[in-house]
N, C-alpha and C positions, 0 to 999 in steps of 0.2 A: 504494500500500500504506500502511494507516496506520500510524502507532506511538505508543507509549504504555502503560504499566502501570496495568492497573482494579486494583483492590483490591475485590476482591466477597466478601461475608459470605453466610455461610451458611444461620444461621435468619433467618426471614421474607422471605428475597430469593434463594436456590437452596432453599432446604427448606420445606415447608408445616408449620413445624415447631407452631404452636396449632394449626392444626385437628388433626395426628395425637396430641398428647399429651390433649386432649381427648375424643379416641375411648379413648385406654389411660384414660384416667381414670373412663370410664364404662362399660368392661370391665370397668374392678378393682372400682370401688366401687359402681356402678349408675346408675341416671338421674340426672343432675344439670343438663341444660337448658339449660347455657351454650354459645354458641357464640364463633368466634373474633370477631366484633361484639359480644359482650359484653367483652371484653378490652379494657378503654379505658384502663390505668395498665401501668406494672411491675409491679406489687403484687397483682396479683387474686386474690382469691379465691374456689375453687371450694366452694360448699356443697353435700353430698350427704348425706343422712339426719342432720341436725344436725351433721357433721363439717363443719369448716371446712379446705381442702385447697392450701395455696398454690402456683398456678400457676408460678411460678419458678421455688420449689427442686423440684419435677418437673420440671418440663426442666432443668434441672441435673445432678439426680439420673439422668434419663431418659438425659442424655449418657456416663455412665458404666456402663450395659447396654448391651452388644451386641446384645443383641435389642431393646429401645426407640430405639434409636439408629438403630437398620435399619431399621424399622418405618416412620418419618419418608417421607411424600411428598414425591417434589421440586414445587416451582411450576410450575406449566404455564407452558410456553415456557421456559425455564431453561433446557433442554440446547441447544433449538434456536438459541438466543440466543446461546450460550456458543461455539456451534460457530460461530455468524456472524462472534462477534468476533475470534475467533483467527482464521479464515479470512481477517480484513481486514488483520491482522498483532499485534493487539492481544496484550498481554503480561497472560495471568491467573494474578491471585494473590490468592490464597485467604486473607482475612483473617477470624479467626472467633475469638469470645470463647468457646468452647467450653472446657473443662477441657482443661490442656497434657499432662497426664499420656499416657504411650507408649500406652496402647488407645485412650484417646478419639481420640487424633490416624488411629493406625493403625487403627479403625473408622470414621474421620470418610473416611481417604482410599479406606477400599474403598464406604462408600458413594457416595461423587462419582463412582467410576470404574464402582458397577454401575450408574447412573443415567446414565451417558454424560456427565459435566458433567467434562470436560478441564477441564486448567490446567497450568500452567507452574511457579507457585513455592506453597507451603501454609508460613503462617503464624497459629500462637497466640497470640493477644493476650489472655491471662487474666491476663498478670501483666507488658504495660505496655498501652499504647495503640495505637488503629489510626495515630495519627501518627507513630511511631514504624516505621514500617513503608515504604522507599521504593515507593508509588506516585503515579503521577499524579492519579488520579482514584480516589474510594471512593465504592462501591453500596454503602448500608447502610439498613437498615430502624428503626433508634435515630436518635433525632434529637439524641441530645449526641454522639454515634458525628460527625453531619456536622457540628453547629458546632463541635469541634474539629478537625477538616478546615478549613473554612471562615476560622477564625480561624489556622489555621496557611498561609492564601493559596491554599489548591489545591482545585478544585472537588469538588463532590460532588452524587449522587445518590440521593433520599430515597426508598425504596419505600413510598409510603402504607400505613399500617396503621391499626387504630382506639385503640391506644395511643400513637403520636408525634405528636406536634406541630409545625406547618412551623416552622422557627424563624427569627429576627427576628435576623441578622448584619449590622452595617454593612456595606455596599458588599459583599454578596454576592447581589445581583440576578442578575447573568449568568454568575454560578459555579455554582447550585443551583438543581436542577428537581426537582420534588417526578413520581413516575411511579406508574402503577396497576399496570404490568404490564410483562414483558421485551418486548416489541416496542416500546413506548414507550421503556424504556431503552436498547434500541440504537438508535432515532433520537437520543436525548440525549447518549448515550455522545459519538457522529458531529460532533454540534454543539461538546459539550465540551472535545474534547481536538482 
């Protein structure tokens, strides 16, 4: 049986959270063209009939509707992933920068639970750090999310996206695996911890 505490975040690694806010965004405002490959910074901007529409503070803002916030697809394999790791004995805990405030949290957990994505402990890191959070291991989709992991000594797992960057830590060669997708991260997990 293994053990150990993942620290798994929510948007871009249990949620498809740009591709779904990119569909609400061309529901509301119309064709705009972009896809989540277009998304190569923090900072993007969506332009749709000369408005300029910053992707951010929509999913931001997105996390504080209950119906945007539901709306949100999980990532294929996620549940089945999630149900792997608990099964092997792994301790999940839900580290997510989402807004702390009492709906976001309490729509955040009825989403994970209509989506099948168990866990054990849910924590908001909106107002400090995912270091600050006791686990072992953090899946996160931010790559300053894993070099403060990394620089704090405890591994981590990067889920590629087209806005992070693998990032350049002293002696964190055999701590940090950059993954495409949850079946890769639980062979990584496996190896990690």
């Amino acid at each position: 049986m293994a053990e150990g505490r993942l620290g798994i975040d929510v948007d871009g690694v249990l949620a498809n959270t740009v591709p779904s806010v990119l569909e609400r965004l061309e529901d509301e405002y119309g064709h705009h063209g972009d896809t989540k490959e277009d998304v190569t910074e923090w900072g993007h901007t969506v332009e749709v009939d000369g408005k300029s529409i910053p992707l951010g503070s929509e999913i931001v803002e997105g996390h504080m509707v209950e119906e945007h916030l539901r709306s949100i697809n999980p990532k294929q394999g996620a549940k089945e992933s999630v149900e792997t790791l608990r099964g092997e004995g792994y301790e999940v805990v839900i580290v997510t920068n989402r807004p702390s405030d009492r709906d976001t949290v309490r729509w955040t957990k009825s989403w994970l639970e209509e989506n099948g994505l168990g866990y054990d402990r849910f924590h908001s890191t909106a107002e400090t750090t995912k270091t600050a959070v006791d686990v072992d291991v953090l899946i996160d989709d931010h790559d300053r999310n894993v070099v403060e992991f990394l620089e704090d000594g405890r591994p981590a797992v990067l889920f590629d996206q087209p806005w992070n960057t693998v990032p350049d830590v002293d002696g964190a060669g055999d701590r940090m695996e950059v993954v495409t997708g949850w079946e890769e991260a639980v062979e990584t997990v496996q190896r990690l911890v």
